[in-house]
TORLUMDREN-947029 format. One record per residue (C-alpha): chain; x, y, z. Coordinates in steps of 0.2 Angstrom, whole numbers, plus 5000, padded with zeros to 4 digits. Each point is the difference from the previous one (the first is absolute). Layout:
N
<pt chain="A" xx="X" yy="Y" zz="Z"/>
...
END
This chain:
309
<pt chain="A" xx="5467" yy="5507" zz="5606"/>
<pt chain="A" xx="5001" yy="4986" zz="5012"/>
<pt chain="A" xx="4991" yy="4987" zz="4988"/>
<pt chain="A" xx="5010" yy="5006" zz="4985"/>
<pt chain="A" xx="5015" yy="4996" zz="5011"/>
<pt chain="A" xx="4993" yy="4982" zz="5005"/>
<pt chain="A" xx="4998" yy="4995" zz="4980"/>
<pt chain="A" xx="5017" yy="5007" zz="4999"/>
<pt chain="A" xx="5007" yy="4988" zz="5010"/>
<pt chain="A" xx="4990" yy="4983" zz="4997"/>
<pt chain="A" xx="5004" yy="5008" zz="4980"/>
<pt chain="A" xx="5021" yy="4999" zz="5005"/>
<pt chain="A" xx="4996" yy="4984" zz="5010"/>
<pt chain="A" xx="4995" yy="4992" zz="4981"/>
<pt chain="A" xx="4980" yy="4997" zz="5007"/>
<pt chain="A" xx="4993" yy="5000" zz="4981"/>
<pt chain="A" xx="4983" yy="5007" zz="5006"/>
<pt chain="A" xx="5007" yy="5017" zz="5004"/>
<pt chain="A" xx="5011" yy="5000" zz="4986"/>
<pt chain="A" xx="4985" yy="4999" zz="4989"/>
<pt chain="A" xx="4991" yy="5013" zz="5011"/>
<pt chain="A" xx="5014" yy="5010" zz="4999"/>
<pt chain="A" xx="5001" yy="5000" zz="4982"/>
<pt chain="A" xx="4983" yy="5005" zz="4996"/>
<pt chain="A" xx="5001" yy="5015" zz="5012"/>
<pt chain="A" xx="5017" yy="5005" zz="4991"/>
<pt chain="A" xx="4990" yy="4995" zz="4982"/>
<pt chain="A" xx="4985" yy="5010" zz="5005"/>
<pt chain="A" xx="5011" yy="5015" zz="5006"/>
<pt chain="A" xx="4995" yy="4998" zz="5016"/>
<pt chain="A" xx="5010" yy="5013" zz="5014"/>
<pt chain="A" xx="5000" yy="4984" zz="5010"/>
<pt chain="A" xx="5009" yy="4992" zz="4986"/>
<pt chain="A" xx="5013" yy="5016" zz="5001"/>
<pt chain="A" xx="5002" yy="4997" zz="5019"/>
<pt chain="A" xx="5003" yy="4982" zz="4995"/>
<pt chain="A" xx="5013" yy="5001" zz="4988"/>
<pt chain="A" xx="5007" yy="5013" zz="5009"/>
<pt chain="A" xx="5003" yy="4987" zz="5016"/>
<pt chain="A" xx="5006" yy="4986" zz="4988"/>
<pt chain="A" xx="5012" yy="5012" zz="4990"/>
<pt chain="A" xx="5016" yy="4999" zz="5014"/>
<pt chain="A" xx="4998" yy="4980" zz="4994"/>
<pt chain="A" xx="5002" yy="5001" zz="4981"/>
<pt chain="A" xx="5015" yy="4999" zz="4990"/>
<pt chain="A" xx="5001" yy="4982" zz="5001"/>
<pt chain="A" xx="4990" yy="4992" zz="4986"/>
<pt chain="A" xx="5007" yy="5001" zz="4983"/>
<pt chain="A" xx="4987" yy="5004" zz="4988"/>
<pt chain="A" xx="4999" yy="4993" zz="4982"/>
<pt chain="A" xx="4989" yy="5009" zz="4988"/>
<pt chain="A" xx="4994" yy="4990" zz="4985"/>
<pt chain="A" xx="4993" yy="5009" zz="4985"/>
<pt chain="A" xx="4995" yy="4998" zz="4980"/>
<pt chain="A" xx="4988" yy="5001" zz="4989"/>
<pt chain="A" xx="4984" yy="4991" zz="5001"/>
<pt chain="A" xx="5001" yy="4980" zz="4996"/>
<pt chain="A" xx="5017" yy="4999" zz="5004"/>
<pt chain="A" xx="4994" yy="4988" zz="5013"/>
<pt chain="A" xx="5006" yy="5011" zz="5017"/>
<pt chain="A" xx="4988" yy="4994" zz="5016"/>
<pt chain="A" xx="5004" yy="4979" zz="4992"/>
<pt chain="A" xx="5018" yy="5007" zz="5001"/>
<pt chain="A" xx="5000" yy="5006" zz="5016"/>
<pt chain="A" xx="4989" yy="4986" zz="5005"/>
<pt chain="A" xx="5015" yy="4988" zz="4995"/>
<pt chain="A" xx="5012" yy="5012" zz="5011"/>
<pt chain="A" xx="4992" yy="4997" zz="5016"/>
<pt chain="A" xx="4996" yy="4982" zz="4998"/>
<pt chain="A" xx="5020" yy="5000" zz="4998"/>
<pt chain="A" xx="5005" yy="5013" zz="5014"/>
<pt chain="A" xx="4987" yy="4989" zz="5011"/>
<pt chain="A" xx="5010" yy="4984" zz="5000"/>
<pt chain="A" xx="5016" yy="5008" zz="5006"/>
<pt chain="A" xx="4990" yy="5008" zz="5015"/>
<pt chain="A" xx="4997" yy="5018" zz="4993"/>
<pt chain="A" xx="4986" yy="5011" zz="5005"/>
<pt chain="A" xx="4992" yy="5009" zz="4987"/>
<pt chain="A" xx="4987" yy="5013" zz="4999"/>
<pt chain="A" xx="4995" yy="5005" zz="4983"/>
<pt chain="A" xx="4989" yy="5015" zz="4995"/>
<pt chain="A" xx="4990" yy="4996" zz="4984"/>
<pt chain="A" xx="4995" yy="5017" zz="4992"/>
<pt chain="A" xx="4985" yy="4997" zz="4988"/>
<pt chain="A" xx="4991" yy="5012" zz="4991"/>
<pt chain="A" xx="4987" yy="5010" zz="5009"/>
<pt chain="A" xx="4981" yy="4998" zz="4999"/>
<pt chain="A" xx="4992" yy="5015" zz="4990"/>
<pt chain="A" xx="4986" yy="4997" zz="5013"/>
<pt chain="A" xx="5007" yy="4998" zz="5017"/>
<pt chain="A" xx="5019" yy="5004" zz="4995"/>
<pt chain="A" xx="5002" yy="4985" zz="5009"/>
<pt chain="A" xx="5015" yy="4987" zz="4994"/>
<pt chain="A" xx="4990" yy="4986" zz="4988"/>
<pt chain="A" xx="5012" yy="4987" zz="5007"/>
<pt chain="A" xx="5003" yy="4992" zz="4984"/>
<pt chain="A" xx="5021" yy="4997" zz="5009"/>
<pt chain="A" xx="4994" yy="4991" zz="5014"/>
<pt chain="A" xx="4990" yy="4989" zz="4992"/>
<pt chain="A" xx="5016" yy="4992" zz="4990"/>
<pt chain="A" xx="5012" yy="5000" zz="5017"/>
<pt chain="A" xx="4993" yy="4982" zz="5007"/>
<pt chain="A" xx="5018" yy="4996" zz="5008"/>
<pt chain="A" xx="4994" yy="5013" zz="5012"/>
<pt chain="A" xx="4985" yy="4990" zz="5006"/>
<pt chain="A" xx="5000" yy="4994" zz="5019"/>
<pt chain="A" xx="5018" yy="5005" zz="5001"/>
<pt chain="A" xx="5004" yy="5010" zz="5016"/>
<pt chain="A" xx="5015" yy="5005" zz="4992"/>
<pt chain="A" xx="4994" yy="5011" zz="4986"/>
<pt chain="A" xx="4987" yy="5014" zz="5000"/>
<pt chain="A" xx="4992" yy="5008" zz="4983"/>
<pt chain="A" xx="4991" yy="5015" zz="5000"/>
<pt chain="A" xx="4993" yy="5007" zz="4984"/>
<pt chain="A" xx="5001" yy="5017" zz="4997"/>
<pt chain="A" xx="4990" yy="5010" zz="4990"/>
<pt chain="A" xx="5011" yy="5013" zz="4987"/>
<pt chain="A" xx="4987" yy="5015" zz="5003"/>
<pt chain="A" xx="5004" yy="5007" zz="4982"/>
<pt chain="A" xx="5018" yy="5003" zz="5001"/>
<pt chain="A" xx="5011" yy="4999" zz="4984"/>
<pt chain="A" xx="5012" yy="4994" zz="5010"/>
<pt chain="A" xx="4993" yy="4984" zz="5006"/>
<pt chain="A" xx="5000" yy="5003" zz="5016"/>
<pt chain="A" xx="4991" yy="5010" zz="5013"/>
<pt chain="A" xx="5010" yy="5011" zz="5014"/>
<pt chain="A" xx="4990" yy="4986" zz="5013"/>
<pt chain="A" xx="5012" yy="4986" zz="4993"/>
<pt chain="A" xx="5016" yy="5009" zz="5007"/>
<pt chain="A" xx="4992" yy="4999" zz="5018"/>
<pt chain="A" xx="4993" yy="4981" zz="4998"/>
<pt chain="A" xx="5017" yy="4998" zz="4995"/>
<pt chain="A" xx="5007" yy="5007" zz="5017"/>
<pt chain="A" xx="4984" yy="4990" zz="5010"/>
<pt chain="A" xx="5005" yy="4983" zz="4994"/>
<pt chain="A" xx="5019" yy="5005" zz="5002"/>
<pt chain="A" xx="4996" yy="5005" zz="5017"/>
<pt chain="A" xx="4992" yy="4981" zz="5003"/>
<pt chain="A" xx="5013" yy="4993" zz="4995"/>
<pt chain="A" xx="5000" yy="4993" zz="4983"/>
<pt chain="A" xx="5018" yy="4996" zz="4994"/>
<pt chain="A" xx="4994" yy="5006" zz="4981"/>
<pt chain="A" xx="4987" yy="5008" zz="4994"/>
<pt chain="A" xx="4996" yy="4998" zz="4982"/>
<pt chain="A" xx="4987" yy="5013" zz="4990"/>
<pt chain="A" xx="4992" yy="4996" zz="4984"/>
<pt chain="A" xx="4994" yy="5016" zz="4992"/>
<pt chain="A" xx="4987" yy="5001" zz="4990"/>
<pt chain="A" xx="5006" yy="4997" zz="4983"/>
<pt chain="A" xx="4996" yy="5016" zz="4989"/>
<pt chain="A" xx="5014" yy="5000" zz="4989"/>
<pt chain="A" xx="5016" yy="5013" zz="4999"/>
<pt chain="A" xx="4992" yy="5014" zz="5012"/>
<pt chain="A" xx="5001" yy="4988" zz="5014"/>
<pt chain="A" xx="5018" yy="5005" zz="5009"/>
<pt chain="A" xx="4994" yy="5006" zz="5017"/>
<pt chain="A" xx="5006" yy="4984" zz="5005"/>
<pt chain="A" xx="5018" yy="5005" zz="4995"/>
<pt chain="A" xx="4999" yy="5014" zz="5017"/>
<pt chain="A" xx="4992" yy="4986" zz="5009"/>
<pt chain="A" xx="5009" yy="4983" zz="4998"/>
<pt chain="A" xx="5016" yy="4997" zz="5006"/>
<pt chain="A" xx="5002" yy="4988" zz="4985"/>
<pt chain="A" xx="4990" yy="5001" zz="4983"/>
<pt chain="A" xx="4994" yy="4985" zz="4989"/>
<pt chain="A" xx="4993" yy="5004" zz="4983"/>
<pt chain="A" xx="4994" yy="4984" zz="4994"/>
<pt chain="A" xx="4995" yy="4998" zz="4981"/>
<pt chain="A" xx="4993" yy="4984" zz="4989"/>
<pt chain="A" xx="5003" yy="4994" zz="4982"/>
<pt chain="A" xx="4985" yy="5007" zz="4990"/>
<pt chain="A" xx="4997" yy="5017" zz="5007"/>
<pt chain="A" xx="5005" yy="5008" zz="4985"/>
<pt chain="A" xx="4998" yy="5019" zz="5002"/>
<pt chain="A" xx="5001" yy="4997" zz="5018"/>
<pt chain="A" xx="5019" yy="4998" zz="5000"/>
<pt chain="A" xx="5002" yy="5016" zz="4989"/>
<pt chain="A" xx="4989" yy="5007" zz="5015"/>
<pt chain="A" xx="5013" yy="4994" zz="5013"/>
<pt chain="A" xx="5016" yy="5007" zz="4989"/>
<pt chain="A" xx="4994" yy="5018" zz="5002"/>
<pt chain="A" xx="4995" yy="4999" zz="5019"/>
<pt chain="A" xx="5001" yy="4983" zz="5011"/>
<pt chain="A" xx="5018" yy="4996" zz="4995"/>
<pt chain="A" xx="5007" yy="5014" zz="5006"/>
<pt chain="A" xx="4996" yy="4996" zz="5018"/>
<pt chain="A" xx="5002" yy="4982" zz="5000"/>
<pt chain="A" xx="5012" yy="4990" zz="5010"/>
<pt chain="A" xx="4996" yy="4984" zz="4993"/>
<pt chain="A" xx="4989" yy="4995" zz="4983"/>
<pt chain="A" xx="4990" yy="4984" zz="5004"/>
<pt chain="A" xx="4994" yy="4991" zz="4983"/>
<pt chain="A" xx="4985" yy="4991" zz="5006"/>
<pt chain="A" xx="4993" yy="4987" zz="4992"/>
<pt chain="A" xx="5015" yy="4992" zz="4995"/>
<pt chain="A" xx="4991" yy="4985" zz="4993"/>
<pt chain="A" xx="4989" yy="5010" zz="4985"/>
<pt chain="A" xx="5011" yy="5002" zz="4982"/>
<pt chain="A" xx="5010" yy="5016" zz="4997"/>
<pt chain="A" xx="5007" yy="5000" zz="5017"/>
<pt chain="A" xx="5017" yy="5000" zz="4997"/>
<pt chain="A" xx="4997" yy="5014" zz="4986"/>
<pt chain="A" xx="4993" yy="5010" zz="5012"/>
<pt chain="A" xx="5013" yy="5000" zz="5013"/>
<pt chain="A" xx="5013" yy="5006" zz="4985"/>
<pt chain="A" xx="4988" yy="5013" zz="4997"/>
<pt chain="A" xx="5001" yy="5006" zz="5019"/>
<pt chain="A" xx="5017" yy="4999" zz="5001"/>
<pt chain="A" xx="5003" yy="5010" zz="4985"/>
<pt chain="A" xx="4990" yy="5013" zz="5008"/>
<pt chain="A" xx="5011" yy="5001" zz="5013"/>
<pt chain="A" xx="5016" yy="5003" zz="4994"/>
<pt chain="A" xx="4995" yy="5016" zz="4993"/>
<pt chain="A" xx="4993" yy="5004" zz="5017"/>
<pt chain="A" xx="5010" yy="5014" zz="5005"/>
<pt chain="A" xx="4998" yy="5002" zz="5020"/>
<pt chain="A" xx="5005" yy="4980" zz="5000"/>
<pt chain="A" xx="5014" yy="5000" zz="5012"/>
<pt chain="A" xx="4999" yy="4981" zz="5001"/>
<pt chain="A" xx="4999" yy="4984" zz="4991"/>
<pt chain="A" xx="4979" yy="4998" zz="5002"/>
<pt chain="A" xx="4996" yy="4980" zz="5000"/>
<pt chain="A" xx="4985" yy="4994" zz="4989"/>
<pt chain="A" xx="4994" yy="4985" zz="5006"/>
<pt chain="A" xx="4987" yy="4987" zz="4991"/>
<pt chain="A" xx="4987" yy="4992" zz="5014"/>
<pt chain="A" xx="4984" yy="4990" zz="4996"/>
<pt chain="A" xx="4991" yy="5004" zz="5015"/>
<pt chain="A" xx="4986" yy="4986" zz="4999"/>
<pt chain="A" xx="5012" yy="4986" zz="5004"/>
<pt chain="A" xx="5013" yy="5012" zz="5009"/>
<pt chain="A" xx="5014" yy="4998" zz="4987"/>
<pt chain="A" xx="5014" yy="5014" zz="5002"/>
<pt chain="A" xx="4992" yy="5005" zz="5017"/>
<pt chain="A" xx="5014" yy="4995" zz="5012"/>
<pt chain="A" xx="5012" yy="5009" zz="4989"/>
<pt chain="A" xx="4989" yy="5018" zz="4999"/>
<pt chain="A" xx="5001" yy="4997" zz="5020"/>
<pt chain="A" xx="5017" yy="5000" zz="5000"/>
<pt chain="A" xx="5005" yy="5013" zz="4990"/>
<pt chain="A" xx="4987" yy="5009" zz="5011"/>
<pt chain="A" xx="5008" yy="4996" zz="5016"/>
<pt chain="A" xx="5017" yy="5006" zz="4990"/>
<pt chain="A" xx="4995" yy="5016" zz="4995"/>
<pt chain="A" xx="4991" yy="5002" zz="5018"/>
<pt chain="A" xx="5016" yy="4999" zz="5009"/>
<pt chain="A" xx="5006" yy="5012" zz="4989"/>
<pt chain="A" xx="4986" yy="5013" zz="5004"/>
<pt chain="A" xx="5003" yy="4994" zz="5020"/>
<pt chain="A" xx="5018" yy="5007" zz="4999"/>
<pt chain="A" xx="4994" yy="5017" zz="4994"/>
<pt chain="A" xx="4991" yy="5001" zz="5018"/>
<pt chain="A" xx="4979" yy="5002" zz="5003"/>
<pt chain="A" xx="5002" yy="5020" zz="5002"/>
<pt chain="A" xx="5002" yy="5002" zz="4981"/>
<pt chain="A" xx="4984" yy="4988" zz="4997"/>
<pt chain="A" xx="4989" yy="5009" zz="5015"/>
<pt chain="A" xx="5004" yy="5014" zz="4991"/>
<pt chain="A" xx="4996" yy="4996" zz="4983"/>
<pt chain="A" xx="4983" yy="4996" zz="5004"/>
<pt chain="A" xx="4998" yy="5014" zz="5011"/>
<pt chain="A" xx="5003" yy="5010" zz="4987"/>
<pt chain="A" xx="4987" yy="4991" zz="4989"/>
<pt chain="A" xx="4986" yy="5004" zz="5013"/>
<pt chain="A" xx="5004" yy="5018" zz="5001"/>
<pt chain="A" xx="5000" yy="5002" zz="4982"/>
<pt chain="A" xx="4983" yy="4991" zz="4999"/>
<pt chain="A" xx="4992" yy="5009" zz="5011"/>
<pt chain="A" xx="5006" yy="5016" zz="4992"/>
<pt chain="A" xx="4993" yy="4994" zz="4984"/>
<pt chain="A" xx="4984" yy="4994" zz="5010"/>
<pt chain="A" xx="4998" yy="5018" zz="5006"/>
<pt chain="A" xx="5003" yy="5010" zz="4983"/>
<pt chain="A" xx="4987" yy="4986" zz="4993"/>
<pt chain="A" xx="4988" yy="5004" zz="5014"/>
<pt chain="A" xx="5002" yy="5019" zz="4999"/>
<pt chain="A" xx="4996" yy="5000" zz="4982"/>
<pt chain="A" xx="4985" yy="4989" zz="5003"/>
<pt chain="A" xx="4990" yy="5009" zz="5015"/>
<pt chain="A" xx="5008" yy="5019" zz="4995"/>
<pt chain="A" xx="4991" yy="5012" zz="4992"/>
<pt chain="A" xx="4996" yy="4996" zz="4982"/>
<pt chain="A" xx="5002" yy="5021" zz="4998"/>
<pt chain="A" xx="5018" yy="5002" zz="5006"/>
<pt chain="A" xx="5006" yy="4981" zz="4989"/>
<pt chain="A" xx="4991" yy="5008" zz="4986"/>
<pt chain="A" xx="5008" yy="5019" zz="5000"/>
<pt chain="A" xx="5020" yy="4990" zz="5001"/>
<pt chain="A" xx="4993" yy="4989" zz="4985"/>
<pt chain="A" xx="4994" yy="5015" zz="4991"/>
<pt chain="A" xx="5018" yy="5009" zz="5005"/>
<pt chain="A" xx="5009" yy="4984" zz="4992"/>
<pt chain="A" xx="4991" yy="5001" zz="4984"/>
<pt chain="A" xx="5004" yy="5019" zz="4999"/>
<pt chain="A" xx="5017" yy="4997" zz="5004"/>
<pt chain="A" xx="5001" yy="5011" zz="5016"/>
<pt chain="A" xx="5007" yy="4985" zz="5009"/>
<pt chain="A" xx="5008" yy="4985" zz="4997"/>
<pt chain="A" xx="4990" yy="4983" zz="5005"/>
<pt chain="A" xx="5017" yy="4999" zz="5014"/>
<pt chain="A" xx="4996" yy="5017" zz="5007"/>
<pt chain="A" xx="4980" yy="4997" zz="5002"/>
<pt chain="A" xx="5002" yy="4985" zz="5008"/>
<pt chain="A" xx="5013" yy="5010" zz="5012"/>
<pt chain="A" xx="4985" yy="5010" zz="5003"/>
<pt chain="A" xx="4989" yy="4986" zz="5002"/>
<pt chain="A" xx="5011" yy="4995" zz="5015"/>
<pt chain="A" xx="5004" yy="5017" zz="5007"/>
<pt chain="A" xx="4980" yy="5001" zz="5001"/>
END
C-alpha cells in the first residue's frame, strides 16, 4: 500500500495529477481507490457541497459555469463534478458538462471531472459520494455537482449535497409540473434561469405557489431569477449560498459525514439485491414469482427471502 499511500499524499498536497489518478481508481472501483479514500477521509468535512439539479434545458452546467467564474474572482477554490449521462457502449460519461464549463480552462484553481450516472434514477452514482470526499480531501473550498438532469427521480443529490439547487427555465412546460411532485420538496433554493427569455416572471409565481403548499417547508425557500450567459443574478445566488452554508456549518460536519454515509450503505445494499437477482438462479427467482402470483407470499416477504438467501 506504500504507493496508494504516496498518491494519498501528493492528492492532500493539492498535486492535480494524482487527484485525477485518484479519481479514476475511486470511479473504476478500484481497492486502491478504497485505500485511497480511506487515507483522505480523517481530511474531509471541510468543503461545502452544493448540489444543482432540474430538468433538462434548464440550462444547469452554463449555470454553474457562471458560479465559478464568480467564486474565482473572490479567491475560491472549486472542484465541480459534472455527472452526464453514461455511454450505452462504454458506460463511460459523454462529457456533454464539461464541454460548457470554459471558466474552468487553465485555471489552477478549479478542477472538473465528469462523471458518468451508470444508470441510476437517482442521478448519481455511489462513486460521486467518494469523488466528493477526494476533492474535499485536496482541498477545494466548494465543491459543486451537476447531476444529470433526468427529471423528478433525480434526488440522490438531496442525501449528498449539503445545499440543493433546483434550477427551472420559462418554457418547460410540463417540466415544472414535474418539479412540483418531486424536485421541490428537497430544494433549498429554486434558481429560474434564463431570466432574459418571456414568461419568466410567470414562472417564478408558478414556483412559489408550489411551495407554499409544500408541507415539510420549515422555512421561507428564496427563488431567484439568473441569466447565466451574461452572469445576471449570479452574485446574489452566491450569497444566499454562502448564507444557507453557514447555516448547515453550525449544524456541525458529523451529521453531513453521516448522511452520505448512509447514502453509500443503502446503495450498496440495493447494488447487492440488484446483483443477487441478476447472477442467482433463474429457478429459485421464478418459484418466489410463482409464490407471489398464487398469493403464498407477499412480494415484501419474497423479497425477505431473497435476501435471507
Amino acid at each position: 500500500m506504500a504507493q496508494d499511500g504516496s498518491l494519498a499524499d501528493r492528492l492532500l498536497g493539492g498535486d492535480k495529477r494524482a487527484l485525477a489518478r485518484g479519481i479514476s481508481l475511486v470511479e473504476d472501483d478500484d481497492p486502491a481507490g478504497w485505500e485511497l479514500v480511506r487515507a483522505v477521509y480523517p481530511r474531509t468535512g471541510r468543503a461545502a457541497v452544493v448540489g444543482f439539479t432540474g430538468p433538462p434545458g434548464a440550462g444547469k452546467s452554463t449555470l454553474v459555469n457562471a458560479a465559478i467564474t464568480h467564486l474565482r474572482k473572490h479567491g475560491r477554490t472549486v472542484g465541480v463534478i459534472a455527472v452526464d449521462p453514461s455511454s450505452p457502449i462504454s458506460g463511460g460519461a459523454i462529457l456533454g458538462d464539461r464541454i460548457r464549463m470554459t471558466a474552468a480552462l487553465d485555471d489552477d484553481g478549479v478542477f472538473v471531472r465528469s462523471l458518468a450516472s451508470r444508470g441510476y434514477l437517482g442521478g448519481l452514482s455511489p462513486a460521486a459520494v467518494r469523488i466528493i470526499d477526494a476533492l474535499d480531501g485536496a482541498g477545494f473550498d466548494i465543491v459543486l455537482l451537476e447531476t444529470v438532469g433526468t427529471g423528478q427521480n433525480e434526488i440522490d443529490v438531496a442525501e449528498v449535497a449539503d445545499i440543493r439547487v433546483v434550477v427551472s427555465a420559462p418554457g418547460l412546460g410540463d417540466d415544472i409540473q414535474a418539479m412540483k411532485s418531486g424536485l421541490l420538496e428537497i430544494a433549498d433554493v429554486i434558481v429560474v434561469n434564463k431570466g432574459d427569455r418571456p414568461g419568466v416572471e410567470q414562472t417564478m409565481q408558478q414556483l412559489i405557489g408550489a411551495l407554499s403548499i409544500r408541507a415539510t417547508v420549515a422555512e421561507k425557500v428564496p427563488v431567484l431569477k439568473t441569466t447565466a450567459l451574461n452572469g445576471d443574478g449570479v452574485p446574489k445566488l452566491i450569497e444566499t449560498l454562502d448564507e444557507i452554508g453557514r447555516r448547515v456549518v453550525e449544524q456541525g460536519t458529523l451529521s453531513r459525514r453521516r448522511r452520505r454515509a448512509r447514502y453509500l450503505i443503502a446503495r450498496a445494499a440495493s447494488d447487492i439485491v440488484a446483483h443477487r437477482i441478476r447472477a442467482g438462479k433463474e429457478g429459485g427467482l421464478n418459484s418466489l414469482a410463482d409464490a407471489v402470483l398464487s398469493g403464498t407470499l407477499t412480494s415484501g416477504e419474497a423479497a425477505l427471502r431473497l435476501l435471507e438467501d
